[in-house]
ROSE-4610 file (N, C-alpha, C; in Angstrom, 1 decimal, always signed):
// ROSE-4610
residu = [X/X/X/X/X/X/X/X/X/X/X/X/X/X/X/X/X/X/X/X/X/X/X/X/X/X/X/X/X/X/X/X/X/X/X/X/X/X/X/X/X/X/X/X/X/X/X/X/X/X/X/X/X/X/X/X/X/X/X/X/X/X/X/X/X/X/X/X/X/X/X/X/X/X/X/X/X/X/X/X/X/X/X/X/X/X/X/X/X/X/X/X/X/X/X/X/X/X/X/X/X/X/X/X/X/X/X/X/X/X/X/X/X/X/X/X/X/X/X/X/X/X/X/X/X/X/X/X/X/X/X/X/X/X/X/X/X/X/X/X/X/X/X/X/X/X/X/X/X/X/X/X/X/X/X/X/X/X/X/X/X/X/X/X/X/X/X/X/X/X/X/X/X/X/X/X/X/X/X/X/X/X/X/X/X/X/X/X/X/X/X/X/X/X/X/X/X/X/X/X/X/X/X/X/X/X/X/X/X/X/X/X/X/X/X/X/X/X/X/X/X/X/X/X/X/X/X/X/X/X/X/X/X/X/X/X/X/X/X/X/X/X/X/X/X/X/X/X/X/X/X/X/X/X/X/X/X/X/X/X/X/X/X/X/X/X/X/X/X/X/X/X/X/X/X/X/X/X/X/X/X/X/X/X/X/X/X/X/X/X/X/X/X/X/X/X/X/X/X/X/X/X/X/X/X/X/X/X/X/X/X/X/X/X/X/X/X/X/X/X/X/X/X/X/X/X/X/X/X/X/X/X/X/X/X/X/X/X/X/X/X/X/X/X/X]
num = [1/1/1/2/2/2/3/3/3/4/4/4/5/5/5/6/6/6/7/7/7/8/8/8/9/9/9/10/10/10/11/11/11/12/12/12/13/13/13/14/14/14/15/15/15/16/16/16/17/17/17/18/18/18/19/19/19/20/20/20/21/21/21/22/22/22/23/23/23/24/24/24/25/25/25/26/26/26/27/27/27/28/28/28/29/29/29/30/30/30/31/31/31/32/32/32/33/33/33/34/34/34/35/35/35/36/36/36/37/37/37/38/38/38/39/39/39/40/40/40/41/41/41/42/42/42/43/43/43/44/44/44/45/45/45/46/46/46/47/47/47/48/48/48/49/49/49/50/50/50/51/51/51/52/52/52/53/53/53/54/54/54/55/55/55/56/56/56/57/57/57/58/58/58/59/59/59/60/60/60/61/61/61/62/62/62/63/63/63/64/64/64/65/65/65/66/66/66/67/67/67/68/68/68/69/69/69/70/70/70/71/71/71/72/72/72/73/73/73/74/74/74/75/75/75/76/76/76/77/77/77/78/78/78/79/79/79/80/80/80/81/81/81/82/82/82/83/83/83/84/84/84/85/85/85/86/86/86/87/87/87/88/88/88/89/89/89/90/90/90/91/91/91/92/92/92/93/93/93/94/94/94/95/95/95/96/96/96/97/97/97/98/98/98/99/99/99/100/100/100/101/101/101/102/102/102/103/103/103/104/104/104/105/105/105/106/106/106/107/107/107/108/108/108/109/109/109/110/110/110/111/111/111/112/112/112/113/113/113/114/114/114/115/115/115]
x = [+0.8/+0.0/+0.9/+0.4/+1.5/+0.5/+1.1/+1.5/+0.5/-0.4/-1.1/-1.4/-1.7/-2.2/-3.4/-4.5/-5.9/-6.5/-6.6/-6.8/-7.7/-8.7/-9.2/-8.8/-8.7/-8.3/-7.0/-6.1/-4.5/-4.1/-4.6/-4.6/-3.5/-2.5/-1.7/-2.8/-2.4/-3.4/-2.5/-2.9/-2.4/-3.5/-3.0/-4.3/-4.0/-4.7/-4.5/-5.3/-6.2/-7.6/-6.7/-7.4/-7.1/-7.2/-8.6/-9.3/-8.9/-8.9/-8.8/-10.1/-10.6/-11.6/-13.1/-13.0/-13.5/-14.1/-13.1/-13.6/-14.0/-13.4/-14.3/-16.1/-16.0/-17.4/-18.3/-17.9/-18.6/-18.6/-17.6/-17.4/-18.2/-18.4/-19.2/-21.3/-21.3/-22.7/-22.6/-21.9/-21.7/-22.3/-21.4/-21.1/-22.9/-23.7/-24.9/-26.0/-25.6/-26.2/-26.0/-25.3/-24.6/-25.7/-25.3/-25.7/-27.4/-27.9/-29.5/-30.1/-29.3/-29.9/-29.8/-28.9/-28.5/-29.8/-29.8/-31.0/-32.5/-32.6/-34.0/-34.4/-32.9/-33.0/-32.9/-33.2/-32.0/-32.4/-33.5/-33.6/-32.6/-31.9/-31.2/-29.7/-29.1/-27.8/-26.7/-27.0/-26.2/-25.1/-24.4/-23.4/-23.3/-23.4/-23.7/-24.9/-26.0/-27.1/-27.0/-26.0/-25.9/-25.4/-24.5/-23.5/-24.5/-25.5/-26.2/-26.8/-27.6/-28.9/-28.3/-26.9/-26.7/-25.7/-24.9/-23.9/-22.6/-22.8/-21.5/-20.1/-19.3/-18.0/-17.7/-17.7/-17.3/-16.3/-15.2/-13.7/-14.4/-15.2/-15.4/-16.2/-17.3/-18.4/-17.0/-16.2/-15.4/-14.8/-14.1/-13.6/-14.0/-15.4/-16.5/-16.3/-16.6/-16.3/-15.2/-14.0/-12.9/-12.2/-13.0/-12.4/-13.6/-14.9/-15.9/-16.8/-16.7/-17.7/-18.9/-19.4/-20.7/-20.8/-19.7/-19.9/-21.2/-22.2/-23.2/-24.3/-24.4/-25.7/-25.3/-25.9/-25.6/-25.9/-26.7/-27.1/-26.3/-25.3/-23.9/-23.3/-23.6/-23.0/-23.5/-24.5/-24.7/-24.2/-23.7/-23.0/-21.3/-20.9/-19.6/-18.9/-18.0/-17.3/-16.0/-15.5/-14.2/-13.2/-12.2/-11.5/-10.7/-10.6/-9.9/-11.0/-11.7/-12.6/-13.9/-14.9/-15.8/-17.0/-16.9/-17.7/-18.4/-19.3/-19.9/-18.9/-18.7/-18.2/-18.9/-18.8/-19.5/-18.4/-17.0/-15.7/-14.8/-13.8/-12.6/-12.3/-11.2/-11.6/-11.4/-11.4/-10.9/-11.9/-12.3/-13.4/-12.3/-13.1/-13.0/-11.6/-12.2/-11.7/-10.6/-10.8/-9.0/-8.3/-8.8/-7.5/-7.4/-7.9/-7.1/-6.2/-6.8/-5.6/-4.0/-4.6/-3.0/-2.4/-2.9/-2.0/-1.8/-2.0/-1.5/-0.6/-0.3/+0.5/+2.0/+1.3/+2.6/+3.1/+2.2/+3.3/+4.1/+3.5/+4.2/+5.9/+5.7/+6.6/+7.7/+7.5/+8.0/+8.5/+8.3/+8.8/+9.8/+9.9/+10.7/+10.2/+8.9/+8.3/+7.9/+8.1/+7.9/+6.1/+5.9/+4.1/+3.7]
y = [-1.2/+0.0/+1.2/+2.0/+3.2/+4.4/+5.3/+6.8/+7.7/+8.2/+8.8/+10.1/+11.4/+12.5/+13.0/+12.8/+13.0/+14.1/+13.8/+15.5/+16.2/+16.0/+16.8/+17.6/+16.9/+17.7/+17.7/+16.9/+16.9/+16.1/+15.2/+14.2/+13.2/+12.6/+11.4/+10.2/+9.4/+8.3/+6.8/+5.5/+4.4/+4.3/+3.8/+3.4/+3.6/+3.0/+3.1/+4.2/+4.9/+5.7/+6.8/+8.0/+9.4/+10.4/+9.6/+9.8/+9.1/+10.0/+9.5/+8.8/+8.1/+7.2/+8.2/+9.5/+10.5/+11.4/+11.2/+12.3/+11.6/+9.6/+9.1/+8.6/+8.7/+8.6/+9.5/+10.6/+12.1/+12.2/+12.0/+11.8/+10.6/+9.5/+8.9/+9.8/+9.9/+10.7/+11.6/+12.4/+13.6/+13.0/+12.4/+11.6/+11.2/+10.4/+9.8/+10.8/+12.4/+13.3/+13.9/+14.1/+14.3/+13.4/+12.2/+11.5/+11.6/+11.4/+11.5/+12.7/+14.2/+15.0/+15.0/+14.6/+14.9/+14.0/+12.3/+11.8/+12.2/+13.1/+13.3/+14.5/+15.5/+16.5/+16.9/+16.0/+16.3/+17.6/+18.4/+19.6/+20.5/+20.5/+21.8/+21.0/+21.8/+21.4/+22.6/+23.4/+24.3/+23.9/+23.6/+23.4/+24.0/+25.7/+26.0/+25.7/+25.1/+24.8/+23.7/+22.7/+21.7/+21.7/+22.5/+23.3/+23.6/+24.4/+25.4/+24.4/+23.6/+22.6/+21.7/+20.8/+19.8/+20.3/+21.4/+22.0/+21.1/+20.4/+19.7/+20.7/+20.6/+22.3/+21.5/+22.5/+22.2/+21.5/+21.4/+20.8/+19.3/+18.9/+17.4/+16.9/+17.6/+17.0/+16.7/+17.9/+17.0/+16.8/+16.1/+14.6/+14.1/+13.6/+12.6/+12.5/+13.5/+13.4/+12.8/+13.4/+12.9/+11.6/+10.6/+9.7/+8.9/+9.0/+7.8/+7.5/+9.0/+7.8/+8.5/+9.1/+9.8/+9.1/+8.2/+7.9/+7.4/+6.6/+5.9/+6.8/+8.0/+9.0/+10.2/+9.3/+9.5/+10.9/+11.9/+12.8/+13.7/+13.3/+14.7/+15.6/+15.1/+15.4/+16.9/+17.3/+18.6/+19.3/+18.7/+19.5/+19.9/+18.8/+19.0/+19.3/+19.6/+19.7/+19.4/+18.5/+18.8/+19.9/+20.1/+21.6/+21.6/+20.7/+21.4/+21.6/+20.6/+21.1/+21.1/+21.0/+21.8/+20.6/+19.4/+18.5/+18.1/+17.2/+16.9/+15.4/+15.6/+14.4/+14.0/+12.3/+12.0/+11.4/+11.8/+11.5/+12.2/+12.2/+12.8/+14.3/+15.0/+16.3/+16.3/+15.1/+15.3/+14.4/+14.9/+13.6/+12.6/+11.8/+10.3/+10.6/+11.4/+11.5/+12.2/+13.5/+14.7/+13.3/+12.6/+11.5/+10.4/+10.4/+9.1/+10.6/+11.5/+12.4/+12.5/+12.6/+13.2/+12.0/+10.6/+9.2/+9.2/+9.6/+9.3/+10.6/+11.5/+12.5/+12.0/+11.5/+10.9/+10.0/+8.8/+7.9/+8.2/+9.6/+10.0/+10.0/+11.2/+12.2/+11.2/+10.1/+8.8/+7.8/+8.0/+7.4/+8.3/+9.6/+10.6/+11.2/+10.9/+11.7/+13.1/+13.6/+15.0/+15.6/+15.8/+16.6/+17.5]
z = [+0.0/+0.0/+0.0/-1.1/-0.7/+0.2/+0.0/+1.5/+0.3/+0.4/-0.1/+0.7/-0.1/+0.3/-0.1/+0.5/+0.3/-0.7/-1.8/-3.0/-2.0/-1.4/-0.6/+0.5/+1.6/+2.8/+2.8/+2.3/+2.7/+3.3/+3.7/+5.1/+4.3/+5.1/+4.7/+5.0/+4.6/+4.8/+3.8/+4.3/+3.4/+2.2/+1.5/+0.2/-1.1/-1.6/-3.2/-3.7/-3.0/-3.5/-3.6/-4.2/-4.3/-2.6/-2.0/-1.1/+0.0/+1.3/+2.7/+3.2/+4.2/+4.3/+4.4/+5.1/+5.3/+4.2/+3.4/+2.6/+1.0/+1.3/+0.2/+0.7/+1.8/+2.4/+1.3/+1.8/+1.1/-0.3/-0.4/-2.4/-2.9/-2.9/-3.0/-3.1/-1.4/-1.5/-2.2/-2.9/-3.6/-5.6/-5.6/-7.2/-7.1/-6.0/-5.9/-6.4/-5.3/-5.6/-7.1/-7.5/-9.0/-10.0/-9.5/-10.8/-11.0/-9.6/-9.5/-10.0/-9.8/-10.1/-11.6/-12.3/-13.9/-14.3/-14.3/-14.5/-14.1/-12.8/-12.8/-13.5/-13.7/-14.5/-15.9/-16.9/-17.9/-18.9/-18.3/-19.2/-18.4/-17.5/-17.1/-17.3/-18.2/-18.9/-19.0/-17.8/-17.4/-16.0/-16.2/-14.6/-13.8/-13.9/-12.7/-11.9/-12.7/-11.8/-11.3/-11.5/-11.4/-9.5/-9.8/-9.1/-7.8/-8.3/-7.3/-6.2/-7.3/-6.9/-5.9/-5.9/-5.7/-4.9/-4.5/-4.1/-3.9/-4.6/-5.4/-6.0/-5.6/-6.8/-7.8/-8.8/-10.2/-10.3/-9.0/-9.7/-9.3/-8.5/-8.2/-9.8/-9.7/-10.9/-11.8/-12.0/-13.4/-13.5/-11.9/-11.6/-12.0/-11.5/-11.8/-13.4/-14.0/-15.6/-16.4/-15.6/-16.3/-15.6/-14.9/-14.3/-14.6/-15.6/-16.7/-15.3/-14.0/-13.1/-13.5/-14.5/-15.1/-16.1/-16.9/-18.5/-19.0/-17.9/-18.3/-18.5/-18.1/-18.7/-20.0/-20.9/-22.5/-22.9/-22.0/-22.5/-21.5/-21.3/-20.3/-21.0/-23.3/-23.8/-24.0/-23.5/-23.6/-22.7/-21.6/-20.4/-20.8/-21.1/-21.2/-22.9/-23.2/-24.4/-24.4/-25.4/-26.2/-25.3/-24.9/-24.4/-25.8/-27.1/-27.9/-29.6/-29.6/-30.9/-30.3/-29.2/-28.8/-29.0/-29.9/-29.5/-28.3/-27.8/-26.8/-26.7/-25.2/-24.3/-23.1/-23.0/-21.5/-20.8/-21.5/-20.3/-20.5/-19.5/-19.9/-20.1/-21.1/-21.5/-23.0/-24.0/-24.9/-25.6/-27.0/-27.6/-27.7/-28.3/-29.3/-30.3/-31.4/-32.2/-32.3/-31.2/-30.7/-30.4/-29.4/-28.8/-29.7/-30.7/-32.1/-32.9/-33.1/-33.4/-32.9/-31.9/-30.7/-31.0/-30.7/-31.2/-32.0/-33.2/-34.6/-34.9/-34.1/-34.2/-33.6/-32.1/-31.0/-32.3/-32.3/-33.2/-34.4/-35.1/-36.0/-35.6/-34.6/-33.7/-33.6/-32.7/-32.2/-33.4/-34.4/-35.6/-36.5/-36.1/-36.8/-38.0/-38.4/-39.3/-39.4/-40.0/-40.2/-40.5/-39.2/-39.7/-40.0]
């Protein structure tokens, strides 16, 4: 087990998680509240309200986002976008198709080809 530092409070702690025991309790109920409101909600596709309603902070929801634990509600994609060409995503921060880009660039790079 390694020596972890709780992204949340700072706490040392053993474990494999991101999270100290305390503050995965909460993140858990948090992510529950998150997910329930997006499915009971899905006409309000604004994050701040998401934000407001559920008083969840934006940096956790997109945890939640960028670590696929929202990936299963198909209509997120109106919440979230692409940070580089602006499509709709239900993970991560990058579509589908930017991340078969970027690898077909790396491998270029990594082969000595000229792009």
């Amino acid at each position: 087990m390694d020596l972890n530092k709780c992204a949340k409070c700072g706490k040392l702690f053993a474990s494999t998680e991101d999270l100290c025991k305390n503050c995965l309790s909460k993140d858990l109920q948090d992510l529950a509240t998150v997910r329930n409101f997006i499915l009971d909600n899905p006409e309000i596709t604004e994050l701040d309200k998401i934000i407001h309603k559920t008083n969840v902070s934006q940096k956790d929801i997109l945890r939640y986002i960028s670590k696929g634990r929202l990936d299963d509600i198909k209509h997120l994609g109106k919440y979230f976008k692409c940070i580089y060409c602006n499509q709709p995503i239900i993970k991560g921060k990058y579509c589908d198709d930017c991340m078969d880009k970027f690898a077909k660039i790396k491998n270029q790079l990594l082969d000595g080809e000229k792009i």
